[in-house]
PyMOL Python script that loads the backbone (N, CA, C, O; Angstrom):
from pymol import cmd

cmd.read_pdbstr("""\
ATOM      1  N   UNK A   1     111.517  79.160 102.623  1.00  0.00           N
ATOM      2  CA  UNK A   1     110.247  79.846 102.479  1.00  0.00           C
ATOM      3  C   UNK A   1     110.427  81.151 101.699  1.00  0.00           C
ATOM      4  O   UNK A   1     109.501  81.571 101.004  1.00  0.00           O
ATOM      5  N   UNK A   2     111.426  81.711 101.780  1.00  0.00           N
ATOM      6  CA  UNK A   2     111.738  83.514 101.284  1.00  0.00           C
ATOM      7  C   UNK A   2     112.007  83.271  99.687  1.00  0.00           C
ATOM      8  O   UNK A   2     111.938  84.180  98.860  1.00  0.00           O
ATOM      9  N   UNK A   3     112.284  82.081  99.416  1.00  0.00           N
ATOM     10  CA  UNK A   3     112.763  81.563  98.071  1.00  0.00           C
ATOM     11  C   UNK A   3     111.263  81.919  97.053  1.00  0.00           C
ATOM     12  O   UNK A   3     111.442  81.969  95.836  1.00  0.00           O
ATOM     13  N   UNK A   4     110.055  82.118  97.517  1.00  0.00           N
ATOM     14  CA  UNK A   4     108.961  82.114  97.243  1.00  0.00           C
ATOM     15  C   UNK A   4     108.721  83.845  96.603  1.00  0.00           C
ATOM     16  O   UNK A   4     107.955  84.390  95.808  1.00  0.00           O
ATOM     17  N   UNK A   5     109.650  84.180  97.315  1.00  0.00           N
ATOM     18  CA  UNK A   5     109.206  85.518  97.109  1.00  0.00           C
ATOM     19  C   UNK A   5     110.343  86.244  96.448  1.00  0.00           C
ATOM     20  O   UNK A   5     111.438  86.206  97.009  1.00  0.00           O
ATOM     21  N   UNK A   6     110.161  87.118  94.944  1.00  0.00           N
ATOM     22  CA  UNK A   6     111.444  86.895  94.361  1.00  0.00           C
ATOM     23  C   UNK A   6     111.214  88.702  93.615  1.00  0.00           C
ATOM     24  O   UNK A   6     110.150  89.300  93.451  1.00  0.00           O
ATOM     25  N   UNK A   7     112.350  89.082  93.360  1.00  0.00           N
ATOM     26  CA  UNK A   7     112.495  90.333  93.133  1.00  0.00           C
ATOM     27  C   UNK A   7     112.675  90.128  91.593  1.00  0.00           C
ATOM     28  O   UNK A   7     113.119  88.982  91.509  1.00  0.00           O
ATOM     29  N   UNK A   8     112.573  90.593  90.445  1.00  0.00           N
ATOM     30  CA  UNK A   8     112.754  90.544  89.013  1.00  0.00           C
ATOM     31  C   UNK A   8     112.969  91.914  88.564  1.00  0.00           C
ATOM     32  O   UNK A   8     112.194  92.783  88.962  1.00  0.00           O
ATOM     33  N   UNK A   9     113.869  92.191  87.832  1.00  0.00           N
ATOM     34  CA  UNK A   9     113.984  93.754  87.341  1.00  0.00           C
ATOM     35  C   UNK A   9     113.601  93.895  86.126  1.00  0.00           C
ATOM     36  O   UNK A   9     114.187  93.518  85.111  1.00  0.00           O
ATOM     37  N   UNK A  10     112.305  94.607  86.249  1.00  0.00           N
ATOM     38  CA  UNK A  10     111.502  94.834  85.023  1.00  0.00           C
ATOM     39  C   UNK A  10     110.374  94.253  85.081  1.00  0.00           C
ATOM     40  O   UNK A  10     109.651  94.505  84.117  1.00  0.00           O
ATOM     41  N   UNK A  11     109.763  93.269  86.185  1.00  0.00           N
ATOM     42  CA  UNK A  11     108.423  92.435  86.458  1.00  0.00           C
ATOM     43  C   UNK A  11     108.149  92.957  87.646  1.00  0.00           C
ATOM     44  O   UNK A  11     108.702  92.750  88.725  1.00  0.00           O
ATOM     45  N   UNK A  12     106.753  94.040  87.222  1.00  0.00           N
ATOM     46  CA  UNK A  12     105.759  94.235  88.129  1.00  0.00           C
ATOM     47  C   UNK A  12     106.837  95.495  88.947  1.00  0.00           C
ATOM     48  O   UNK A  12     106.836  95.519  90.177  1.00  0.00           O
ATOM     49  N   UNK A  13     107.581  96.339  88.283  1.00  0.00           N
ATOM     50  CA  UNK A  13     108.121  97.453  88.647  1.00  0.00           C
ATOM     51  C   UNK A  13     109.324  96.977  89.448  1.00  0.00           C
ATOM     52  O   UNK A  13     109.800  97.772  90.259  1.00  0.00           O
ATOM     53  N   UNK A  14     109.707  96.131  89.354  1.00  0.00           N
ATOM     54  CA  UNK A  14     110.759  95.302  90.323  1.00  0.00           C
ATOM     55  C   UNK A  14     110.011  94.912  91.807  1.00  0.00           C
ATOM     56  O   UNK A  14     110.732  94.622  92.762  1.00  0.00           O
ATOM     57  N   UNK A  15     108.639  94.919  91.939  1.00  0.00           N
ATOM     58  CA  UNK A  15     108.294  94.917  93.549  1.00  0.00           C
ATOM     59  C   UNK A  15     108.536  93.129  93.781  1.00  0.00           C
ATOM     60  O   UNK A  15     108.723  92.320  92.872  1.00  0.00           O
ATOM     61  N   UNK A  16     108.463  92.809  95.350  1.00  0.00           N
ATOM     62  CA  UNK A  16     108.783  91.505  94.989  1.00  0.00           C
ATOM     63  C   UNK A  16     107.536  91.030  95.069  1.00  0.00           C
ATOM     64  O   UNK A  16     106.681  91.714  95.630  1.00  0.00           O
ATOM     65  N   UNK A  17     107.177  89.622  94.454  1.00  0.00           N
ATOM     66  CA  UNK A  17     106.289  88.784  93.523  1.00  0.00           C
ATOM     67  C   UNK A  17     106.508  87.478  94.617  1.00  0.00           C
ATOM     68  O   UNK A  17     107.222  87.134  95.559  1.00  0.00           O
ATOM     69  N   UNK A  18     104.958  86.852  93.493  1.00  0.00           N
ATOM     70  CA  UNK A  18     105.234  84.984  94.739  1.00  0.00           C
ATOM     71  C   UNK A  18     105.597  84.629  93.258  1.00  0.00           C
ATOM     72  O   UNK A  18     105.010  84.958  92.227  1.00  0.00           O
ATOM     73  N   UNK A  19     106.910  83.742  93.455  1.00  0.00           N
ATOM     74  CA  UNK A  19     107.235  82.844  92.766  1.00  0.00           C
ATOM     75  C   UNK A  19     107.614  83.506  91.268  1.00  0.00           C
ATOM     76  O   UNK A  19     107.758  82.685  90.362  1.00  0.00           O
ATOM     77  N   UNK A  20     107.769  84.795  90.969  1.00  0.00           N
ATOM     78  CA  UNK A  20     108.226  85.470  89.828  1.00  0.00           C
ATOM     79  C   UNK A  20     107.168  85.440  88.939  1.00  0.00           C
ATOM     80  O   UNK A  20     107.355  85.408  87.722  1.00  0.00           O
ATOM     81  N   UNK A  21     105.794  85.449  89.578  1.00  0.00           N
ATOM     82  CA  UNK A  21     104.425  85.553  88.396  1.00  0.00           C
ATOM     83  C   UNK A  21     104.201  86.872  89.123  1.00  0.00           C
ATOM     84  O   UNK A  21     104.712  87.246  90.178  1.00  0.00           O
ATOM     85  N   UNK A  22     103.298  87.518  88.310  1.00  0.00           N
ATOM     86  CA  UNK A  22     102.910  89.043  88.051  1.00  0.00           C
ATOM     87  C   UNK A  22     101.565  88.568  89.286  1.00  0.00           C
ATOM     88  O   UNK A  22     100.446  88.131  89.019  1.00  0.00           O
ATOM     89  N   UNK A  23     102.113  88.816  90.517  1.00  0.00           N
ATOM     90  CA  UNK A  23     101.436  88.377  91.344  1.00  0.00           C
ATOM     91  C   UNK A  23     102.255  89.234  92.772  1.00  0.00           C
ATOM     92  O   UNK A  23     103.024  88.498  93.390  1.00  0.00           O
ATOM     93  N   UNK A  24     102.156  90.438  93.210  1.00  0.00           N
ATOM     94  CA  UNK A  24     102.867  90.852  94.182  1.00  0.00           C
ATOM     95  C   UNK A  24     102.921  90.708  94.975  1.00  0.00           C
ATOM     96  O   UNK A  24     101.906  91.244  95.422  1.00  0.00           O
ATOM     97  N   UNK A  25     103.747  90.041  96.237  1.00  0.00           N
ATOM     98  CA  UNK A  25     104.125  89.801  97.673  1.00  0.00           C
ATOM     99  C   UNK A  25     102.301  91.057  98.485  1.00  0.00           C
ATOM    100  O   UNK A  25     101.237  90.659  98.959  1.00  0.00           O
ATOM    101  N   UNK A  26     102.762  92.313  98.279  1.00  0.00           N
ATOM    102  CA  UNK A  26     102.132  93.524  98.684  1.00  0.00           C
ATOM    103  C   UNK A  26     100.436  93.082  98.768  1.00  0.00           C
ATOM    104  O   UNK A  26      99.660  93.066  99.723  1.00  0.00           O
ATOM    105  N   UNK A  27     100.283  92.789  97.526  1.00  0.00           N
ATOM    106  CA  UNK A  27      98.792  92.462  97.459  1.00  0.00           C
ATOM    107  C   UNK A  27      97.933  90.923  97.974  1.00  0.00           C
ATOM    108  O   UNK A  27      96.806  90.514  97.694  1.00  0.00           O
ATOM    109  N   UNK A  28      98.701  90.514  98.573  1.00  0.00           N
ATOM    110  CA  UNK A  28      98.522  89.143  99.939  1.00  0.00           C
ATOM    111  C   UNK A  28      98.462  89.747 100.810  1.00  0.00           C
ATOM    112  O   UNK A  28      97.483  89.544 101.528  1.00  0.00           O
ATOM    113  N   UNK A  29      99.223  90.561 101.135  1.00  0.00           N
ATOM    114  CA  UNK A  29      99.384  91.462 102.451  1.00  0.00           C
ATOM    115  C   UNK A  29      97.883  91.911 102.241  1.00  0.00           C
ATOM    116  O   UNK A  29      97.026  91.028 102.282  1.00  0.00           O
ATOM    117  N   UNK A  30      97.502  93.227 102.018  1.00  0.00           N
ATOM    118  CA  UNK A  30      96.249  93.907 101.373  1.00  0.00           C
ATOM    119  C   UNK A  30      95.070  92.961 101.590  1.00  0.00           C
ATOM    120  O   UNK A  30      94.232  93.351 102.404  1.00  0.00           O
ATOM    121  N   UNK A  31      94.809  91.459 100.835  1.00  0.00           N
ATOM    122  CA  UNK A  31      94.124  90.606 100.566  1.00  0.00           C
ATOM    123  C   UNK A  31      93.248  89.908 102.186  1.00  0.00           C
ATOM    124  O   UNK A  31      92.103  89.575 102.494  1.00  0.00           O
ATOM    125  N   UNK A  32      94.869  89.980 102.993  1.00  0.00           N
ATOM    126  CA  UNK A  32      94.657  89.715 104.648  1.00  0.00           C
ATOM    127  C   UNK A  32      94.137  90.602 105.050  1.00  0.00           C
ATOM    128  O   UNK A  32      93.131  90.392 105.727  1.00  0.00           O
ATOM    129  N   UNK A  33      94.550  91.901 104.835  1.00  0.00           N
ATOM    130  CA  UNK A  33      94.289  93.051 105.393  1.00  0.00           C
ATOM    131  C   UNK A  33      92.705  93.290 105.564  1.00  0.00           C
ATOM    132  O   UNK A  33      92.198  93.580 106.648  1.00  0.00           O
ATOM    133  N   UNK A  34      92.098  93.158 104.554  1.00  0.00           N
ATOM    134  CA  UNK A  34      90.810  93.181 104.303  1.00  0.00           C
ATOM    135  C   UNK A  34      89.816  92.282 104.913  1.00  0.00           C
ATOM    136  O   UNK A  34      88.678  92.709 105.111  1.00  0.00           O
ATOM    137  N   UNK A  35      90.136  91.089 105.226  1.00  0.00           N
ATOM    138  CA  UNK A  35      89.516  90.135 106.086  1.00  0.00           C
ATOM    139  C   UNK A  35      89.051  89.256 105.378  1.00  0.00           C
ATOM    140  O   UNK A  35      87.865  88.930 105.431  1.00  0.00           O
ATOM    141  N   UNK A  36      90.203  88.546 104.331  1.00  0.00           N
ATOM    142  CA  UNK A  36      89.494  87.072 103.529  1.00  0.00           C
ATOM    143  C   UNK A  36      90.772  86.460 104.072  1.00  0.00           C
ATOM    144  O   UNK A  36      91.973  86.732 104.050  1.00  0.00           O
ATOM    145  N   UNK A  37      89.989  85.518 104.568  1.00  0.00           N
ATOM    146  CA  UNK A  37      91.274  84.324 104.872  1.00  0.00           C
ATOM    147  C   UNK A  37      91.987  83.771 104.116  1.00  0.00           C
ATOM    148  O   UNK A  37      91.937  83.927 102.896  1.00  0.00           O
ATOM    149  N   UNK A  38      92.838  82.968 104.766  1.00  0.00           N
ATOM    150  CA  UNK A  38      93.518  82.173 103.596  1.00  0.00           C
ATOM    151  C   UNK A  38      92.804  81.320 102.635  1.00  0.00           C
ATOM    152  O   UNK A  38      93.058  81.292 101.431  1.00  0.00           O
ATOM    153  N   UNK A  39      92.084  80.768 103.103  1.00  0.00           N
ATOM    154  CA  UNK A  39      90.877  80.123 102.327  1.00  0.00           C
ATOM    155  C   UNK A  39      90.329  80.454 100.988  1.00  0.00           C
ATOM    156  O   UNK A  39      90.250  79.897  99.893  1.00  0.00           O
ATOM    157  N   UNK A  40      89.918  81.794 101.617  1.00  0.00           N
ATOM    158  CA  UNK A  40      89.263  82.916 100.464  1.00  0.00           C
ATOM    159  C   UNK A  40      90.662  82.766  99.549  1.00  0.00           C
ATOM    160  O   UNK A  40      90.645  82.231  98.440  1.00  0.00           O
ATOM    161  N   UNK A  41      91.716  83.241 100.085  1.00  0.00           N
ATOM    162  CA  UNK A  41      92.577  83.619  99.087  1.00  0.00           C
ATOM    163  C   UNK A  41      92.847  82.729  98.237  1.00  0.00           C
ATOM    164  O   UNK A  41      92.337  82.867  97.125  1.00  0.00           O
ATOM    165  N   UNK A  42      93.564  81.766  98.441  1.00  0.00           N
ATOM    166  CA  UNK A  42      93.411  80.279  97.824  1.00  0.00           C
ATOM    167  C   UNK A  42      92.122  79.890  96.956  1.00  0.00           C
ATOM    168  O   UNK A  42      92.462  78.940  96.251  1.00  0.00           O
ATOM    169  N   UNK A  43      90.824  80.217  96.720  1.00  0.00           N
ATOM    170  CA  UNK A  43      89.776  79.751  96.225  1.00  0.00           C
ATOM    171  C   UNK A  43      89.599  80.981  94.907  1.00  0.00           C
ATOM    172  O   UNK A  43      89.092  80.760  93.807  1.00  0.00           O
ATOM    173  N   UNK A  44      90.131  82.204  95.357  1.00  0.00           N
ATOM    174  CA  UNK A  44      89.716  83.060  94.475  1.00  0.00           C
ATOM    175  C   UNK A  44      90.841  83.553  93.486  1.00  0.00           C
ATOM    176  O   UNK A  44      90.634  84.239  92.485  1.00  0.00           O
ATOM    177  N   UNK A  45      92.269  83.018  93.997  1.00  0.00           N
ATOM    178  CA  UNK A  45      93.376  83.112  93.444  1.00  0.00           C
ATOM    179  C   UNK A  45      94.062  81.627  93.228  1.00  0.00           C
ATOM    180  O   UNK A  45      95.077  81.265  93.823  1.00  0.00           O
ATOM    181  N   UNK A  46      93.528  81.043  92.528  1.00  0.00           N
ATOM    182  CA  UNK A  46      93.852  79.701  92.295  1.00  0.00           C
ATOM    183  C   UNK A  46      95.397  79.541  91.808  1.00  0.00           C
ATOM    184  O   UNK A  46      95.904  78.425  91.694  1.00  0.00           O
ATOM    185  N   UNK A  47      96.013  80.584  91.567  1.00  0.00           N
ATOM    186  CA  UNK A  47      97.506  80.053  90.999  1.00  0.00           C
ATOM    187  C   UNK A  47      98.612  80.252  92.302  1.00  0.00           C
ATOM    188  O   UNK A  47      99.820  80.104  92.120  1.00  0.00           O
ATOM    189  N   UNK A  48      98.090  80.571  93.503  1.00  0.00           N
ATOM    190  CA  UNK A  48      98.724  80.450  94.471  1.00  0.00           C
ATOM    191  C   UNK A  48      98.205  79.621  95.677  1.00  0.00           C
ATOM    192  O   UNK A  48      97.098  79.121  95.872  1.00  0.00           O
ATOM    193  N   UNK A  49      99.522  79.626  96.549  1.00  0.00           N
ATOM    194  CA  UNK A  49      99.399  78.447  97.226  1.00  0.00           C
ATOM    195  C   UNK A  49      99.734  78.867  98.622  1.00  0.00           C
ATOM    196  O   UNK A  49     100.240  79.968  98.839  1.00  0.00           O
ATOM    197  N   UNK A  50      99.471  78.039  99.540  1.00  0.00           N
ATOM    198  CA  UNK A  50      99.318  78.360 100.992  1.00  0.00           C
ATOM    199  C   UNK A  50     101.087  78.778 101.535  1.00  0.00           C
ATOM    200  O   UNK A  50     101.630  79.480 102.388  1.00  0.00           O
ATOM    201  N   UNK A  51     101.408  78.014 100.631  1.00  0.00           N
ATOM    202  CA  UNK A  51     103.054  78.621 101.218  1.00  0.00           C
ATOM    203  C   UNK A  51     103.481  80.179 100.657  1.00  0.00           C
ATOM    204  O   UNK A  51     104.409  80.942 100.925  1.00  0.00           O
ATOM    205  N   UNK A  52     102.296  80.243  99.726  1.00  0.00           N
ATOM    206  CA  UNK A  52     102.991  82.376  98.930  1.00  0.00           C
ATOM    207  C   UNK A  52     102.486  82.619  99.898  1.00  0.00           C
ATOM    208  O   UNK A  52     103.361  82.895 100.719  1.00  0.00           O
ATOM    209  N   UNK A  53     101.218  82.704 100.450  1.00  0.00           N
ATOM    210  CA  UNK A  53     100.344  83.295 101.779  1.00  0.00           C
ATOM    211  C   UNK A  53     101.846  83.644 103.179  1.00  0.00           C
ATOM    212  O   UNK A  53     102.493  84.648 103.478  1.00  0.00           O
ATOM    213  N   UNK A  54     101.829  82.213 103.670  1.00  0.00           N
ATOM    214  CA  UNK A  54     103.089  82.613 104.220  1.00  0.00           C
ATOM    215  C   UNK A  54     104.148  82.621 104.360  1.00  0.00           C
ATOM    216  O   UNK A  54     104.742  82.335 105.399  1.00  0.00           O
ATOM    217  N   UNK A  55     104.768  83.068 102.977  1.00  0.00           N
ATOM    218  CA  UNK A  55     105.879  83.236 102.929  1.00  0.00           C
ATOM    219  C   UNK A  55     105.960  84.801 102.743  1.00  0.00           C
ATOM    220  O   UNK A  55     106.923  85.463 103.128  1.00  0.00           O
ATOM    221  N   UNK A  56     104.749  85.374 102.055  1.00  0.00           N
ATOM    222  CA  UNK A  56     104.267  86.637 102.090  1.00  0.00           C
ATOM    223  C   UNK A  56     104.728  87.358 103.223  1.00  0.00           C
ATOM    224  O   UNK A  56     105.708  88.103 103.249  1.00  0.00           O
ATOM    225  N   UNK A  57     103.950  87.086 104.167  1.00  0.00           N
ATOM    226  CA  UNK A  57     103.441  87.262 105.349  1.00  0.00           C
ATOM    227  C   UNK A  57     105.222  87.502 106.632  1.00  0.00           C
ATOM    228  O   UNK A  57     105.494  88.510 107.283  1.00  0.00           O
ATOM    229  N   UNK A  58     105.888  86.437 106.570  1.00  0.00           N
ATOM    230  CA  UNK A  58     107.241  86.439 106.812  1.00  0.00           C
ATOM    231  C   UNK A  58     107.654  87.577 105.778  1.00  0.00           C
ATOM    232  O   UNK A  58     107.257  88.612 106.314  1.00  0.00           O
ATOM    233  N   UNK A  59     108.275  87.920 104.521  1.00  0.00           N
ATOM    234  CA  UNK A  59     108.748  88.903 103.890  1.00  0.00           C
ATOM    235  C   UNK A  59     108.538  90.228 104.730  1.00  0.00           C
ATOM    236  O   UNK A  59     109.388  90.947 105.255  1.00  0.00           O
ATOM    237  N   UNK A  60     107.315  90.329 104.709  1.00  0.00           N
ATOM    238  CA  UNK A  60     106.783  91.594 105.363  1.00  0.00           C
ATOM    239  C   UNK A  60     107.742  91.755 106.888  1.00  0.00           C
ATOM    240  O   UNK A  60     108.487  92.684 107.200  1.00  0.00           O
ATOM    241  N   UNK A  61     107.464  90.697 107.546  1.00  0.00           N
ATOM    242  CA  UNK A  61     107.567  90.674 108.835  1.00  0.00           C
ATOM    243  C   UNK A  61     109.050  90.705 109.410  1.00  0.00           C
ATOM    244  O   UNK A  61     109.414  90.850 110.577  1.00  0.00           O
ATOM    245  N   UNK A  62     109.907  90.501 108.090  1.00  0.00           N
ATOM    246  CA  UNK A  62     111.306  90.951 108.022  1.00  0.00           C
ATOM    247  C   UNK A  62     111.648  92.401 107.811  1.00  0.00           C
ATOM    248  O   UNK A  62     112.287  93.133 108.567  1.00  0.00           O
ATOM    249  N   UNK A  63     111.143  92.662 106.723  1.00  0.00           N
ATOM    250  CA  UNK A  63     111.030  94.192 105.974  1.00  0.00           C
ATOM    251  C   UNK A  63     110.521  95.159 107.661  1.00  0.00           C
ATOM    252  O   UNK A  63     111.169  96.121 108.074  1.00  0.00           O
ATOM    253  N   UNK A  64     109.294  94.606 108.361  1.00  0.00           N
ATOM    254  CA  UNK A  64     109.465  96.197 109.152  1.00  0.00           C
ATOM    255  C   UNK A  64     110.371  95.730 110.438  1.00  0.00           C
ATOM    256  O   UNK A  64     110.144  96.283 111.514  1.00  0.00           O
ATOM    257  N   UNK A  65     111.229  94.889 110.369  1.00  0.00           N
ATOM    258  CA  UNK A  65     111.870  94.688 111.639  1.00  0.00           C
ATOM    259  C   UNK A  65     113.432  95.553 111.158  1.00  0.00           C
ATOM    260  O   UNK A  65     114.308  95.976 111.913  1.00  0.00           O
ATOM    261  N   UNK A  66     113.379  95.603 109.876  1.00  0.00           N
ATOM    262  CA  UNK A  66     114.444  96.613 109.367  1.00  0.00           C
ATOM    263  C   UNK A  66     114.016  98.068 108.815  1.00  0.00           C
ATOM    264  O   UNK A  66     114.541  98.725 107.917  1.00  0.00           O
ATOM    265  N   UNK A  67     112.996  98.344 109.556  1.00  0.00           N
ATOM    266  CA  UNK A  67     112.123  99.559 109.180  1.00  0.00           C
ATOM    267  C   UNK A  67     112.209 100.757 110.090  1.00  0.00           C
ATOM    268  O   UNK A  67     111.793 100.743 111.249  1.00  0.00           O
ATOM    269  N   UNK A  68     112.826 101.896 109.446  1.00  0.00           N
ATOM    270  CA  UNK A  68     112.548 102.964 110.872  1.00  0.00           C
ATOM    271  C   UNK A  68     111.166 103.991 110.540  1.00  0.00           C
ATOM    272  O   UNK A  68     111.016 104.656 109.515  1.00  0.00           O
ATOM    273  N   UNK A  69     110.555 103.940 111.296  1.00  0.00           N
ATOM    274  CA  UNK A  69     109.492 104.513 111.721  1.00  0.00           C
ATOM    275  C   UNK A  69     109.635 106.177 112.406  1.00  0.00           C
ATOM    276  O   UNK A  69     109.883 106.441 113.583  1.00  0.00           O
ATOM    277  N   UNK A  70     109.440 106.978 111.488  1.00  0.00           N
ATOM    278  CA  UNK A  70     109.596 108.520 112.442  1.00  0.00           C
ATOM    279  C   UNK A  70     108.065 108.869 112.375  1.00  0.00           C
ATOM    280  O   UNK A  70     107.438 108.797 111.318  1.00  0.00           O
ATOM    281  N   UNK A  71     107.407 109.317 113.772  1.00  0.00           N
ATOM    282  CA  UNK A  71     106.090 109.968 113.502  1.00  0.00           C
ATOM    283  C   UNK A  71     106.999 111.777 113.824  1.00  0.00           C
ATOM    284  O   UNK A  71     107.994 112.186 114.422  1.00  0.00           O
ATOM    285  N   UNK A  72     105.832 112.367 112.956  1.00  0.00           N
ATOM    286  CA  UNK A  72     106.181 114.060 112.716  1.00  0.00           C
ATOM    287  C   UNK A  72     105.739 114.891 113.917  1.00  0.00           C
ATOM    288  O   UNK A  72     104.537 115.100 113.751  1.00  0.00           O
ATOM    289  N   UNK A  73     106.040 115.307 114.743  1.00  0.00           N
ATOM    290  CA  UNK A  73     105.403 116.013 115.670  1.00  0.00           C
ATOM    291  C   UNK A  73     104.480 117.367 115.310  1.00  0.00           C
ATOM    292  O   UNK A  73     103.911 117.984 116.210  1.00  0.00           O
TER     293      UNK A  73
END
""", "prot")
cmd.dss("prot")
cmd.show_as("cartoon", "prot")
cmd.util.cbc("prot")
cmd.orient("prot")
C-alpha cells in the first residue's frame, strides 16, 4: 500500500505524492478533512483511486506515530 505514496526530488517540492503525479499525499488528507468522502474524491479527482485515498491516509497515520508533539506553556 505505502508503494503508492512516493517521495521524488524535485516533484512537488519533494513532498510525498500518490503514485509520483503532481498530486500530494497532504492534499487527500485536507480533501477528508473538509468533509467530501471518498466518493466525492474519486468523482472530482478522476486520476486517483481508492487505494491513493488509503494509502494516503496510512502514510499520515505512520508519520504522527513518529511525531513528537510539544504544546508551549
Amino acid at each position: 500500500m505505502l508503494e503508492r505514496i512516493t517521495i521524488v526530488p524535485g516533484l512537488m517540492s519533494g513532498k510525498p505524492t500518490i503514485r509520483g503525479l503532481r498530486f500530494p499525499a497532504g492534499d487527500v488528507l485536507e480533501l477528508l478533512a473538509s468533509g467530501l468522502s471518498e466518493v466525492e474524491i474519486l468523482e472530482q479527482h478522476p486520476l486517483l483511486e481508492k487505494e491513493d485515498i488509503q494509502a494516503a491516509l496510512l502514510y499520515a497515520s505512520l508519520k504522527m506515530k513518529n511525531t513528537l508533539v510539544i504544546h508551549a506553556a
